[in-house]
Structures are given as structure tokens and as C-alpha cells.
C-alpha positions in Angstrom: -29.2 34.7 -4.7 -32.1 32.5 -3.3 -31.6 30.4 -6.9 -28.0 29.9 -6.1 -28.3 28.9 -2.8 -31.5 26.6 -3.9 -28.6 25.2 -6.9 -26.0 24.7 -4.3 -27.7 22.6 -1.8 -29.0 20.9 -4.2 -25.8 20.0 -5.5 -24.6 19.1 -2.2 -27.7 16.9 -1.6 -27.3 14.8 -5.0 -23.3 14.3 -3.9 -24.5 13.0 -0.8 -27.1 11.0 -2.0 -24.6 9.4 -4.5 -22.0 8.6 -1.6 -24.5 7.2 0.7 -25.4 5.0 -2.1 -22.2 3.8 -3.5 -21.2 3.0 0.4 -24.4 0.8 0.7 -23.8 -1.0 -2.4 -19.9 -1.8 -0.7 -20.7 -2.8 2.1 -24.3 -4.7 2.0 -25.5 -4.5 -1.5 -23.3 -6.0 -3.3 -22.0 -8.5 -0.9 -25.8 -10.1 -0.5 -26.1 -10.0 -4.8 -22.4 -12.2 -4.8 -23.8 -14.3 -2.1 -27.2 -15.0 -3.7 -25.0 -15.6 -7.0 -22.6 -18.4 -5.7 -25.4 -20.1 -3.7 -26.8 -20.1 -7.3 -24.2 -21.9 -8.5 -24.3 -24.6 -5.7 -21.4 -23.1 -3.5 -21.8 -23.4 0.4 -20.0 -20.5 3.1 -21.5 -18.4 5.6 -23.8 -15.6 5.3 -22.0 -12.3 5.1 -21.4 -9.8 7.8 -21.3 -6.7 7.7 -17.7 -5.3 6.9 -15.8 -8.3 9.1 -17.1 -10.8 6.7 -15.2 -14.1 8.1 -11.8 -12.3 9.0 -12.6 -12.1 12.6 -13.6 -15.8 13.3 -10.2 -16.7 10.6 -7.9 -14.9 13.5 -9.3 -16.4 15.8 -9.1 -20.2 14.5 -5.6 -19.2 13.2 -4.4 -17.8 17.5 -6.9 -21.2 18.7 -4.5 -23.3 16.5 -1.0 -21.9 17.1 -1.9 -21.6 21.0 -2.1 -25.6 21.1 1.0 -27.5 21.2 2.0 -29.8 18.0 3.3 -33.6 18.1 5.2 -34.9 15.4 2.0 -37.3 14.1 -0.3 -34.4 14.5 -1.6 -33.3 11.4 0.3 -29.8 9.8 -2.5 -28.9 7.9 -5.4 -28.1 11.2 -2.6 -26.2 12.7 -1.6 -24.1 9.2 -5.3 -23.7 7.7 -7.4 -24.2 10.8 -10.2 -22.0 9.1 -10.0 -24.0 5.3 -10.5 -27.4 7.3 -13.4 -26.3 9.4 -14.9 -25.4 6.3 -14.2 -28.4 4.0 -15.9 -30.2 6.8 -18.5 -28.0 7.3 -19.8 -27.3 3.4 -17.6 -29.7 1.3 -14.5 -29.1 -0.6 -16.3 -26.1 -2.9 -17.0 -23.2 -0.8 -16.8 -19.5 -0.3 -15.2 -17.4 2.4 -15.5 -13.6 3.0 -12.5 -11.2 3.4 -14.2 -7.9 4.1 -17.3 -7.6 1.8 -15.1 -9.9 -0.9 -16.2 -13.8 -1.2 -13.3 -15.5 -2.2 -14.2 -19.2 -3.8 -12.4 -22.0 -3.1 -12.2 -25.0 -5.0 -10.8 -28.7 -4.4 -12.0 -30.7 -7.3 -9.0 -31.0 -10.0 -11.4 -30.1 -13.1 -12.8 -27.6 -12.1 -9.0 -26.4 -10.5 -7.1 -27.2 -14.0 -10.2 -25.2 -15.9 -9.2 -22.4 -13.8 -5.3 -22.4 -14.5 -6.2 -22.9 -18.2 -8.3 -19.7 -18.5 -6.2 -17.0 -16.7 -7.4 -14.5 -18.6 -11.0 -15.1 -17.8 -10.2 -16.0 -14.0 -7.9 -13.2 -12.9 -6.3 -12.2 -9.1 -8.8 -10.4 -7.4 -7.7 -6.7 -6.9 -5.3 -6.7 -3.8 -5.9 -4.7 -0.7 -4.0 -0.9 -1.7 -1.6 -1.0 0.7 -0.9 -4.9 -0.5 0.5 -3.4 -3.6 2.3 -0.8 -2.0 4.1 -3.5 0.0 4.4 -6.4 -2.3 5.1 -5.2 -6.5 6.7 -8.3 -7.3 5.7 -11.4 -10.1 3.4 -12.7 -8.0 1.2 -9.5 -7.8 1.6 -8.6 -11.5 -1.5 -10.1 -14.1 -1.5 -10.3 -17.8 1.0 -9.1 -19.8 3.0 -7.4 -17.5 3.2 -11.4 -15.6 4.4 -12.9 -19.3 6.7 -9.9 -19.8 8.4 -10.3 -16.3 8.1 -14.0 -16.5 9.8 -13.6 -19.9 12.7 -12.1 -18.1 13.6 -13.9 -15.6 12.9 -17.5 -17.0 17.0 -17.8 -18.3 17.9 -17.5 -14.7 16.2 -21.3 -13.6 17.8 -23.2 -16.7 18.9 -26.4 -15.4 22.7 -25.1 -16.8 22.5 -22.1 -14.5 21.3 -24.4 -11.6 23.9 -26.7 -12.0 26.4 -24.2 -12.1 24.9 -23.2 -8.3 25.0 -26.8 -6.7 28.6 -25.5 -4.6 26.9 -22.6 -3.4 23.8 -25.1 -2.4 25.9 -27.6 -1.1 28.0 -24.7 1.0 24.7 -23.3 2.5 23.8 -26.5 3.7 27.0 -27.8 4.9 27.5 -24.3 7.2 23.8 -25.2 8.5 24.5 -28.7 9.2 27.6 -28.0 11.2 25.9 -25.5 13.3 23.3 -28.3 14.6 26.3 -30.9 14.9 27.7 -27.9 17.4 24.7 -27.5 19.1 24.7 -31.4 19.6 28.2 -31.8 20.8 27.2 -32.1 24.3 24.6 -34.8 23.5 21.3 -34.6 22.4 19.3 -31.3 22.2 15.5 -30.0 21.1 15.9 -28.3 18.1 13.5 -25.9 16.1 15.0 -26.3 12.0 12.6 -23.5 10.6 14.7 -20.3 11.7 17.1 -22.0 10.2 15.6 -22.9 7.3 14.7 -19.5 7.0 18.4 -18.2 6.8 19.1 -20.9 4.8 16.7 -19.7 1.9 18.6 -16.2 2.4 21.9 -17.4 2.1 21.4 -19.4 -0.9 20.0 -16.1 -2.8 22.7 -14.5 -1.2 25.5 -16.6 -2.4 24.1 -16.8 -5.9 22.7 -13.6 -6.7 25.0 -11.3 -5.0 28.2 -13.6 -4.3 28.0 -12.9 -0.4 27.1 -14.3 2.8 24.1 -14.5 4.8 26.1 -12.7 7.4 26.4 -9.4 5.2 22.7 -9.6 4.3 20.9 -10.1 7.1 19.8 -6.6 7.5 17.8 -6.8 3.6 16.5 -10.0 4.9 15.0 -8.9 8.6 13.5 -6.2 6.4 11.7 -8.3 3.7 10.4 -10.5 6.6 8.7 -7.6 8.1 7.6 -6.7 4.9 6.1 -9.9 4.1 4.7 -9.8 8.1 3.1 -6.1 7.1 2.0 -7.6 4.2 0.0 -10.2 5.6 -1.6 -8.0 8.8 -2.7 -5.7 5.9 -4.5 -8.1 3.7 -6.5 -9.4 6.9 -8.5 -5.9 7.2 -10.7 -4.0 5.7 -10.0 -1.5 3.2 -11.8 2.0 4.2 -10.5 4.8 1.5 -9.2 7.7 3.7 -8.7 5.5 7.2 -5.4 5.2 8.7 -4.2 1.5 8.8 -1.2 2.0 11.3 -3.5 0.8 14.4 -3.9 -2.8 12.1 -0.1 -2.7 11.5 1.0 -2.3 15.1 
């Protein structure tokens, strides 16, 4: 009896022992060996911290950013990657960033960008955040041969022929968008923001091409994949803990 009991605590000291372990090598371990490796290599970015990484000082660049008000001659890109620009400043235009206990490399220089794109099966997607996939299944996630495969398939849809055969739906999406602003400007001259409507224009165009309706009878399947995508994006900004609930980060 005393041998079992010795046998099972011991059992239950060597699991615990193993988890303790493989949690330090997520969350310090092997963060500190990737940073000492891409310093190695000449890369630049901040030292890592603990779980957050640089997510918490990205949200905060990125709510600094959209709080300021935007001129026409400002420039887009410190309002759209507030956090990219600080760093290219800060380190040079080849640098890492942390998402969680992930560095993610970024690179400016066209060789070493065109060396990357050439060897895709050598420099893959880094694995996406569970709940990404859940959300977002599409080409853009897919790698390998499943990408060629589904590439493969939907490649006869964009030949010019088809395209050209779409211009009247194009040129009816546009014309129903342009009339709307001419309404909106009947009584003289008005401040207008184009991206919602840009946004329904997008939808309309897939709608009257894929599916042969409107906008209109869409929009439902529309609202939806924007919150999707919206999910989509919250999600990827955390930090992936197997077994903890992600609704607070979605709300």
C-alpha cells in the first residue's frame, strides 16, 4: 500500500514537474533564446516582457493615434501603423516586435523581402492564435498545399474575360454610390466620410457578381463578416492561455 502511494505521488510529482517546466519555457525560456537569436543576427526591438510582450504599448499607440484628429496632408501611415513607425525610427527598418511570447520580424529592405516570398516553404505563417482559425478558415490562413490547391480553384474566377464580363455590375455599384453623395449635396456642399461607403460598395460588388443580388438583400451576411473580421482582430491582440476563457478580450 505504502509502495503505491510512494508510486502515485511520485507520478503526480514528475507530471507537475513537467508542466511547470514546459510553462517556463512558454513564457520566459524560450522567448529570451529567440531574442538572444535575432539580436545575433543584427535585428533591433525591445526586450521581451513577460506574457504582454509589446501588445499593450501597440493598443495604446494605435487609441493615441485614432484619438487625434487627421488633416487631409497629414500623413495616413502614423495614424494606421503608429506602432511600425515608432519602431522604424527607433531601430531601423529591420526589427522585431513581440505578440505575446512570439517575436514577429519585420523587414523593409526589398532583398531580403523578395528572398522571403521566393522561399515560402522555408519561411511559412506563423501558427495563428486558436481561436484565429476558428474565426477566419479562408485562403489567406491556409499554407502549402492546401494554399496551391485552393488557389488552384479559384484562379478561373479573376481571368480578365470573367472580369470584363463584370464591368456593368462595377459600373452599376458605383453609379448607385455616386448618386447617393450627389443627393446628399443637393442642398449645397456637405462633409462627407467615403469609407462606410466604400465599405458597402466592396459588398455590393460581390453581391452583384457572385450571387446576382443587391447590397440591400445582403447586408445581414455582411454586418456579420464585419464582426467577424472585428473578433478576429481583438483575438489575435491577446494572449493565448490553453483552457482560459477569451470572452472578457472579445467584449
Amino acid at each position: 500500500m505504502k509502495l503505491s502511494s510512494v508510486a502515485i505521488s511520485f507520478g503526480f510529482l514528475t507530471v507537475l514537474i513537467s508542466c511547470v517546466w514546459r510553462l517556463l519555457n512558454w513564457v520566459w525560456l524560450r522567448p529570451k533564446r529567440l531574442e538572444r537569436c535575432l539580436r545575433e543576427q543584427g535585428l533591433a526591438g525591445n526586450s521581451y516582457r513577460l506574457l504582454q510582450g509589446d501588445s499593450k504599448e501597440m493598443s495604446r499607440m494605435m487609441k493615441e493615434a485614432y484619438s487625434r484628429p487627421i488633416s487631409l496632408s497629414d500623413d495616413i501611415v502614423q495614424r494606421v501603423l503608429p506602432f511600425h513607425c515608432h519602431f522604424i525610427k527607433k531601430y531601423g527598418k529591420n526589427f522585431f516586435t513581440w505578440v505575446g511570447p512570439s517575436p514577429r520580424v519585420n523587414i523593409m529592405e526589398p532583398e531580403l523581402m523578395r528572398d522571403v516570398l521566393l522561399k515560402s516553404n522555408i519561411f511559412q505563417k506563423t501558427p495563428s492564435h486558436p481561436l484565429v482559425k476558428l474565426l477566419v478558415s479562408g485562403l489567406v490562413a491556409l499554407e502549402g498545399e492546401q494554399w496551391a490547391k485552393r488557389r488552384k480553384i479559384i484562379n478561373p474566377a479573376f481571368h480578365p474575360e470573367k472580369l470584363k464580363n463584370m464591368l456593368s455590375a462595377f459600373h452599376l455599384s458605383c453609379s448607385d454610390m455616386v448618386n447617393k453623395w450627389k443627393k446628399l449635396s443637393v442642398e449645397g456642399s456637405c462633409e462627407l466620410d467615403v469609407w462606410p461607403y466604400l465599405e458597402n460598395l466592396t459588398g455590393d460588388v460581390i453581391s452583384r457578381t457572385a450571387f446576382g443580388s443587391s447590397y440591400e438583400e445582403g447586408i445581414r451576411i455582411f454586418q456579420l463578416q464585419k464582426e467577424q473580421t472585428y473578433l478576429a482582430i481583438k483575438v489575435a491582440m491577446s494572449v493565448y492561455i490553453p483552457g482560459w476563457s477569451a470572452s472578457a478580450d472579445l467584449e
